[in-house]
Structures are given as C-alpha cells and as structure tokens.
PADOPA-269598 format. One record per residue: x, y, z of N, C-alpha, C, O in turn. Coordinates in steps of 0.001 Angstrom, whole numbers, padded with zeros to 6 digits, always signed. Atoms other than C-alpha are relative to their C-alpha. Last residue first. Layout:
BEGIN
XYZXYZXYZXYZ;...
***
This chain:
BEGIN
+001544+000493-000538+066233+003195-035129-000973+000213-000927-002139-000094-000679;+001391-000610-001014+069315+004755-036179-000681-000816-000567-000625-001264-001713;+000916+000053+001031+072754+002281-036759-001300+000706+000900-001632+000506+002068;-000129-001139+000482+075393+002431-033767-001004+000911-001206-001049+002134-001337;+000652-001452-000660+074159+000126-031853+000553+001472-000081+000529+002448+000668;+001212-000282+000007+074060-001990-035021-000099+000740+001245-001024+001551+001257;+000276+000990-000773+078192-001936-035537-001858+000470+000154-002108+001645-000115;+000549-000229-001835+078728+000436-038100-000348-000992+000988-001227-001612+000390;+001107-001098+000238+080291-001183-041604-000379+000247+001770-000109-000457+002743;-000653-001285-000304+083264-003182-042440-001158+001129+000011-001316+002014-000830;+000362-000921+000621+081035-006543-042390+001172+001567+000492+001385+001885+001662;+000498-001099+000060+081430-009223-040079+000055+000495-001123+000238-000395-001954;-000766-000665+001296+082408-013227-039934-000936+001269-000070-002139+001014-000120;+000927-001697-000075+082254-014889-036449+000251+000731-000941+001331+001316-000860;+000049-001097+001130+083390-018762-036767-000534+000790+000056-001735+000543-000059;+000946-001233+000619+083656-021210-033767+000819+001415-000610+001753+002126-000241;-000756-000931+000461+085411-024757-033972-000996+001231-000197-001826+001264-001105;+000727-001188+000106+083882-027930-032156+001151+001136-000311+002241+001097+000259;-000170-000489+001201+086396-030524-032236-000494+000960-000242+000162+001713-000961;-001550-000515-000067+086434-031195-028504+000327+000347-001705+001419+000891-001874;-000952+001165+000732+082628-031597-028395+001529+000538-000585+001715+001497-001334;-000563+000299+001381+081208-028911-026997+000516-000873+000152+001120-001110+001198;-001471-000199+000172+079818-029555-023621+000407-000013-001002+000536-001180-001372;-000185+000937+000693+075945-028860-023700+001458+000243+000313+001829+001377+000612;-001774-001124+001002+074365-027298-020648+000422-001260-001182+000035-002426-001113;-001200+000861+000371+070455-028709-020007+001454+001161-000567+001661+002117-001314;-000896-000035-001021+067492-026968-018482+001236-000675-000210+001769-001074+000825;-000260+001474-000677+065644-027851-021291+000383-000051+001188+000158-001107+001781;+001368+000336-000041+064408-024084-022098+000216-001874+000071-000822-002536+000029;+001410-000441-001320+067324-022693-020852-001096-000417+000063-001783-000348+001082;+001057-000104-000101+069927-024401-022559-001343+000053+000591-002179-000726+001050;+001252-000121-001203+073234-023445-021764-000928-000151-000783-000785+000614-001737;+001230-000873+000874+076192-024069-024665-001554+000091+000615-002502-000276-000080;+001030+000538-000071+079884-024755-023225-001314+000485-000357-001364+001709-000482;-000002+000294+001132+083157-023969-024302-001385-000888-000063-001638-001836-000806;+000863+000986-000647+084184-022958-020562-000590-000849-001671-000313-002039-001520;-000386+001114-000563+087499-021193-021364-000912-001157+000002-000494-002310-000106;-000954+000522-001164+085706-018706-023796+000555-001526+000432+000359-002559-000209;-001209-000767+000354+083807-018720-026938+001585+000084+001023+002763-000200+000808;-000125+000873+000769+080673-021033-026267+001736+000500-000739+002446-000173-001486;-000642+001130-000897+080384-019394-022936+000566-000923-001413+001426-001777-001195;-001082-000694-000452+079829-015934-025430+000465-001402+001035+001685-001395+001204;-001385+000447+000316+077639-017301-027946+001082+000062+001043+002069-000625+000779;-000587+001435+000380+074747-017645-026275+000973-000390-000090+001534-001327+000478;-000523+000501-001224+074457-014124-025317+000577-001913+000038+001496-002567+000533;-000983+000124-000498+074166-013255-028580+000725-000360+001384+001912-000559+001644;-000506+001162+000463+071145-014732-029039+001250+000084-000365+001816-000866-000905;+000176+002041-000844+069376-012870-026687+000890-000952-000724+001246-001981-000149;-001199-000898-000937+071477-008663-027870-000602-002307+001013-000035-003133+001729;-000043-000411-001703+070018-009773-031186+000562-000357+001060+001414-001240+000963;+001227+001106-000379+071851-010811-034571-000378+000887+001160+000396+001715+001639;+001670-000133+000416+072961-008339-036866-000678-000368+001237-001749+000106+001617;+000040-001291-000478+076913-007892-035219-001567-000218-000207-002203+000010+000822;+000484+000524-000990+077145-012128-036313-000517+001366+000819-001286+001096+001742;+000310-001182+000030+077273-011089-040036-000774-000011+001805-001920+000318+002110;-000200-000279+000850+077673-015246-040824-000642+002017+000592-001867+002090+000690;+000587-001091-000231+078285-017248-037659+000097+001409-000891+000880+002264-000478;-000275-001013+000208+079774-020433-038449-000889+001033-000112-001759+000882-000970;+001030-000752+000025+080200-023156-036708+000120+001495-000607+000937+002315-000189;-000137-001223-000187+082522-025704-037249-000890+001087-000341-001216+001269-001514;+000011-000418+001544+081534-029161-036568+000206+001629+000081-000256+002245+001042;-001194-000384+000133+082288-030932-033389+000242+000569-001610+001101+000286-002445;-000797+001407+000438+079059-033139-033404+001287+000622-000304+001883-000039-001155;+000290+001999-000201+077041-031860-030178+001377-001020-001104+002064-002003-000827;-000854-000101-001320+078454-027937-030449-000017-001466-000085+000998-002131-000292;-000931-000446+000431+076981-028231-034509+001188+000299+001065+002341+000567+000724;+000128+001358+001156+073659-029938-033691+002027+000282-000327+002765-000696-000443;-000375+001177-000948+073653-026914-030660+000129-001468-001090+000244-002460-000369;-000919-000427-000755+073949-024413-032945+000319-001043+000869+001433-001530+001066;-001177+000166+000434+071395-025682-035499+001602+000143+000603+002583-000326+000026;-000465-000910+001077+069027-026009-033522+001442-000312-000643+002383-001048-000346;-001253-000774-000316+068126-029565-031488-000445+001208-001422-001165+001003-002399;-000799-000088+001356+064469-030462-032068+000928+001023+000500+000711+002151+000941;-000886-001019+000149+062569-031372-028537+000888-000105-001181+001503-001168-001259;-000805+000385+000555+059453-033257-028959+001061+000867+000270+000630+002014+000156;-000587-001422-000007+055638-032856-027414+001664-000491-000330+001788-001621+000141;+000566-000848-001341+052906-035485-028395+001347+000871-000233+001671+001225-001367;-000457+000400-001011+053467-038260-030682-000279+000606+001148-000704+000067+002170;+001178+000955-000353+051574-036920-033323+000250-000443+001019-000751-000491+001735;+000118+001086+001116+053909-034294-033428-001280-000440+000284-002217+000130+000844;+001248+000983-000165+054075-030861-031079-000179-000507-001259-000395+000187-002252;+000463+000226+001413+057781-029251-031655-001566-000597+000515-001275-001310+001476;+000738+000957-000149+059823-027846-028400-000945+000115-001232-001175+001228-001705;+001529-000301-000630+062431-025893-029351-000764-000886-000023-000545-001772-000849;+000824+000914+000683+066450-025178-031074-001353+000173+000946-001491+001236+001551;+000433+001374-000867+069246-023989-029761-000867-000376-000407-000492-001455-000864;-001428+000251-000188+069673-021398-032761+000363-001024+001092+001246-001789+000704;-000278+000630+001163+066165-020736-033654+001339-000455-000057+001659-000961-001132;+000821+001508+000523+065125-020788-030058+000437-000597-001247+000557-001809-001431;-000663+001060-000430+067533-017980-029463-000532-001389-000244+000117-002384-000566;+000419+000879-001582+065683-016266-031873+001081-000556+000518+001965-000975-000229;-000592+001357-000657+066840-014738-035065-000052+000238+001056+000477+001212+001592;+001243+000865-000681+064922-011688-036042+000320-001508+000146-000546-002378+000060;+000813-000994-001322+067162-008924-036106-000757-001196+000333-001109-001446+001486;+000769-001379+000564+069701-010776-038524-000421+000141+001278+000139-000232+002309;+000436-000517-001405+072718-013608-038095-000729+000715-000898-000477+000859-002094;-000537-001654+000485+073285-015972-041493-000853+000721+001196-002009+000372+001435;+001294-000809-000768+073746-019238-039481+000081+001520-000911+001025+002310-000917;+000475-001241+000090+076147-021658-041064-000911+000148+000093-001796-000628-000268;+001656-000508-000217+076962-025193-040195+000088+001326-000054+000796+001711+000876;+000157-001417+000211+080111-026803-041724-001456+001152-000260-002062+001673-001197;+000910-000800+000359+080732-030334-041258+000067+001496+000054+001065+001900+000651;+000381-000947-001150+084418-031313-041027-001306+000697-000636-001242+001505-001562;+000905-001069+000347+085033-034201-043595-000139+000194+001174-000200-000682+002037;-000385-000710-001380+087200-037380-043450-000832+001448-000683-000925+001690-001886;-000296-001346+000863+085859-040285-045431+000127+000703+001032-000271+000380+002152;-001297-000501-000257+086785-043603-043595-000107+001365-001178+000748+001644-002018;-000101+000178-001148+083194-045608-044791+001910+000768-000164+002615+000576-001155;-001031+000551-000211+081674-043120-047248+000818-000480+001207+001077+000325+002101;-001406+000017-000411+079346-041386-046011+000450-001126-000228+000207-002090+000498;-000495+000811-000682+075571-041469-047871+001911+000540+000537+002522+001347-000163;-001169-000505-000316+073631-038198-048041+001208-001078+000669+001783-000916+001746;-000013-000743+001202+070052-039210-049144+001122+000603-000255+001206+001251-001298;-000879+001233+001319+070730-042449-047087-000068+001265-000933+000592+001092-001957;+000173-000864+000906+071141-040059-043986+000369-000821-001368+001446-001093-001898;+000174+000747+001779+071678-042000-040716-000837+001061-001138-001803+001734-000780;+001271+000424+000375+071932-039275-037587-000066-000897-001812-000083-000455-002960;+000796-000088-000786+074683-037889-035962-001206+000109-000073-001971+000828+000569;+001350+000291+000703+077838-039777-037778-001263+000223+001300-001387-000560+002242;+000978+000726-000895+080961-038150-036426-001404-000155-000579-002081+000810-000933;+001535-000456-000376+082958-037560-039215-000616-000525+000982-000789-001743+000968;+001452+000961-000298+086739-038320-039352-001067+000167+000627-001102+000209+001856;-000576+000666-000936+089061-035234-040382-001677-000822+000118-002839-000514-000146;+000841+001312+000016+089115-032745-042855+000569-000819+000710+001791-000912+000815;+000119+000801-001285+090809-029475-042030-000857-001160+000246-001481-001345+001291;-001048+000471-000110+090744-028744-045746+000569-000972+001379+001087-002087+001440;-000607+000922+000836+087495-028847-046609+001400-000332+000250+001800-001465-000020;+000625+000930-001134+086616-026803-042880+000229-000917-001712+000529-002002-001215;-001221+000206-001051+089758-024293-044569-000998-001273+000986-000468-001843+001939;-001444+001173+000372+088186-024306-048041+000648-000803+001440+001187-001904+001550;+000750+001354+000409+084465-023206-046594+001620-000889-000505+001932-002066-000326;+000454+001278-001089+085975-020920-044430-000237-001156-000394-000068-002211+000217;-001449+000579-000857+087996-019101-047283-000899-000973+001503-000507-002047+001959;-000623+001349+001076+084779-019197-049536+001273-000222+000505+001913-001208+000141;+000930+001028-000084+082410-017301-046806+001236-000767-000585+001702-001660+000123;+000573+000403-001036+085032-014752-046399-000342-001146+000087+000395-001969+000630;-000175+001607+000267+086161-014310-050111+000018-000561+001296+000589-001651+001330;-001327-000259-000641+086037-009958-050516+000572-002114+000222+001660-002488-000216;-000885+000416+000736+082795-010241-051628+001339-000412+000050+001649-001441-000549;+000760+000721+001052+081145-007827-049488+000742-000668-000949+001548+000082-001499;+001340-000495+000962+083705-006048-047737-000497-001467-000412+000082-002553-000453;-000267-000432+001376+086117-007687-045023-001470+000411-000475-002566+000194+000043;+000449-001660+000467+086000-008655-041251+000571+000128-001291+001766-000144-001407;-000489-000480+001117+086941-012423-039796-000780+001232-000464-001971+001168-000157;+001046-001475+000647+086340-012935-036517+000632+000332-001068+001709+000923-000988;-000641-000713+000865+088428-016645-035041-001196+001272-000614-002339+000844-000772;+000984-000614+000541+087411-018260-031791+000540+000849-000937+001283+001698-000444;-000239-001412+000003+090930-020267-030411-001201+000854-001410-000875+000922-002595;+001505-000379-000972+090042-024353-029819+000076+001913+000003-000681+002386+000851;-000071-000484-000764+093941-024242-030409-001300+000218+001104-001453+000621+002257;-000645+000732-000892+093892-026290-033308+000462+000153+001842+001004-000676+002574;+000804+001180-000159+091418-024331-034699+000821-000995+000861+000345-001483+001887;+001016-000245-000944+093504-020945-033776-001071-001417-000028-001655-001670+001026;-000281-000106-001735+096572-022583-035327-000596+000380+000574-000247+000065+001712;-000348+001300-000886+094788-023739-038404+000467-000104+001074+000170-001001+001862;+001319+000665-000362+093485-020410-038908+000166-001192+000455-000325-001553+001525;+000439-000675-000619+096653-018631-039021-001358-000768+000724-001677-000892+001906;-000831+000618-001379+098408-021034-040999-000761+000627+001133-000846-000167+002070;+000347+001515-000275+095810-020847-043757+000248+000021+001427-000511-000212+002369;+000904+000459-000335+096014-016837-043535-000641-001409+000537-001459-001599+001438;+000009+001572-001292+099410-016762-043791-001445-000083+000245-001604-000960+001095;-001313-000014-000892+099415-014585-047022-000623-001062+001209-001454-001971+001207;-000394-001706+000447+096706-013896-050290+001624-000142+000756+002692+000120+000202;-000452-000355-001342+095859-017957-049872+000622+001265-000845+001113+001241-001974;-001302-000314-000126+093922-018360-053209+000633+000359+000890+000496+001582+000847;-000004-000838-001022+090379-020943-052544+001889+000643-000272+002803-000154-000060;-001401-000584-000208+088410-023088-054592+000357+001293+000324-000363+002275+000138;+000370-000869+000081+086302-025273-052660+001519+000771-000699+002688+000734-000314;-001124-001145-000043+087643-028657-052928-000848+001274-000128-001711+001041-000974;-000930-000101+001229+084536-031147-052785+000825+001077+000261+000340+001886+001052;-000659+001064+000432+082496-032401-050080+000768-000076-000918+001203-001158-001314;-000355-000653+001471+081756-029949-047698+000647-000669-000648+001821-000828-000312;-001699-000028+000629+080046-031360-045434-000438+001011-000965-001372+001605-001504;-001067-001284+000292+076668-029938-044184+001335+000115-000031+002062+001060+000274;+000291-000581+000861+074321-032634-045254+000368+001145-000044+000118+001947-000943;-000642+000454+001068+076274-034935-042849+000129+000767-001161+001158+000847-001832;-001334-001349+000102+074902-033247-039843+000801-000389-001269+001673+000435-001543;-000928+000296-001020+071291-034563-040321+001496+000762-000460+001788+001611-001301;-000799+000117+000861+068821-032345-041016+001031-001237+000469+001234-001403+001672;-001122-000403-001350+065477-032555-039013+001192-000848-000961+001104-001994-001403;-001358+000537+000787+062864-031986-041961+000541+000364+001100+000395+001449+001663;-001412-001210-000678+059508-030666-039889+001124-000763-000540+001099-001825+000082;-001080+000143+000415+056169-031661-041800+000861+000440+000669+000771+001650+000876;-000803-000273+000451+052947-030525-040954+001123-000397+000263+001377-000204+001451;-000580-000272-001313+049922-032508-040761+001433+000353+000044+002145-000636-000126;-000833+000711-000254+047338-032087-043439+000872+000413+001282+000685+001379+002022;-000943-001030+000480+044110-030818-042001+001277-000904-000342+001476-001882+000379;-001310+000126-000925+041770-033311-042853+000936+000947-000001+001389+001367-001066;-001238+000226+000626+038068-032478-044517+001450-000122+001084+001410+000426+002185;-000941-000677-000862+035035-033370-043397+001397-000095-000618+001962-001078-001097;
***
C-alpha cells in the first residue's frame, strides 16, 4: 500500500516581506513628501502610470524608507531580525479575475490535526501594520473588492465572514492601490 504524501502549506512569516536594502529610487517632485503625509495620516494612496513608469519601485523605497520597529509575527530563523532593526514589511497582492476573497483573508486548511484557520495575506498585513499593497487593484473581483473599502475609510477595519471575526488594523497599517492608464474592467468586453 502506498502513502499519499501529505501536503505541505508554508505559512510566511511577516519578516520575509521587509525590504531590507535601499531600493533605488529618483524623486521626479514631491512625491516622497506626499506619501509620507498620507502614511502619516493613515490617508489610502492610488497611484496610476504606464507599465514601467517606477510604481512598484517608488513603494518599495518609500516602505524602505519609512522604516520603523518591526512587529515580530511569527519566529523565522530563515529570516533572522536583527535586535532594533527598523523595517516596514511590504505585502503585495498582484489583483486579477480570479482572486478570492479567501485568498486575501485567508481559509480553513485540514492538517493532521484536524481543521486550521491560515490568515491571508491581507489580514497578516492589517494584524502587523505593514503596508499593503494592492498591485492593478481595478482586475480584482467586484467580492474582494468589497473588502477593501472598510479597510480604506474612517473605520480601518477588515470583516471576516468566514470566522465571524472584524480585524482592527493595527495603527501602522498603510494601504496601497496601484493602476494602469487603461479602461477600467467594466468597461472591457466580455
């Protein structure tokens, strides 16, 4: 008789999405300032440019730059921290058609143990005050945008329906929405 093996689930911890070295990055005009006063503000920032254009690589300088003391939310010897290193994780989601809300809060797992809940990445990233970033966020569907929208406003909070649990961001939490200069998808044919 043979055994099935038994599959594997890697649960990241948040460490493995510093950014641990200078990204490099040319401020064009106030951009820095711009961003640091909406982070500092808890204020949801949408960035829009072409392909290329330095999107991804201006977020990644500005959560290197806005470094500040890590909340440790799960030991990681393959990713040790330095004790008093300052780093703002930096979780990206690239949005499409077939992202789940599940894949973004996260879902129940069956182990050996029996039944498990594995945070998503969204909620791993409300929990340790890391800045989230939402890569071509127009793609995603009309369920897993709904998510975002308490997580954007006054309330800054992240419902999960299939726990029954709300999460309160964590007062560092910072959210990122980066588009495309192109049709919005209910504009795109079917």
């Amino acid at each position: 008789m043979v055994e099935a093996a038994e599959p594997q689930f890697k649960e990241y911890a948040i460490e493995e999405f510093l950014v641990r070295s200078e990204p490099y990055y040319r401020p064009v005009g106030d951009e820095m300032e711009l961003f640091t006063a909406a982070y500092e503000q808890h204020i949801p920032v949408l960035l829009k440019g072409p392909t290329g254009c330095g999107k991804t690589r201006f977020v990644e300088y500005m959560a290197w730059k806005l470094g500040r003391p890590l909340t440790v939310a799960k030991d990681s010897p393959a990713q040790p921290v330095n004790e008093g290193e300052v780093r703002v994780p930096l979780v990206t989601i690239a949005c499409h058609e077939d992202l789940t809300a599940s894949d973004l809060v996260g879902r129940y797992l069956l182990d050996a143990n029996g039944t498990r809940w594995i945070d998503g990445p969204m909620t791993r990233a409300v929990k340790t005050g890391a800045i989230l970033y939402l890569d071509e966020v127009v793609e995603a569907r009309k369920d897993t945008t709904v998510l975002i929208h308490p997580l954007t406003d006054h309330r800054r909070i992240l419902p999960i329906e299939k726990t029954g649990s709300i999460v309160e961001a964590d007062d560092r939490f910072f959210s990122m929405h980066i588009l495309q200069p192109s049709l919005p998808k209910c504009f795109k044919g079917s």
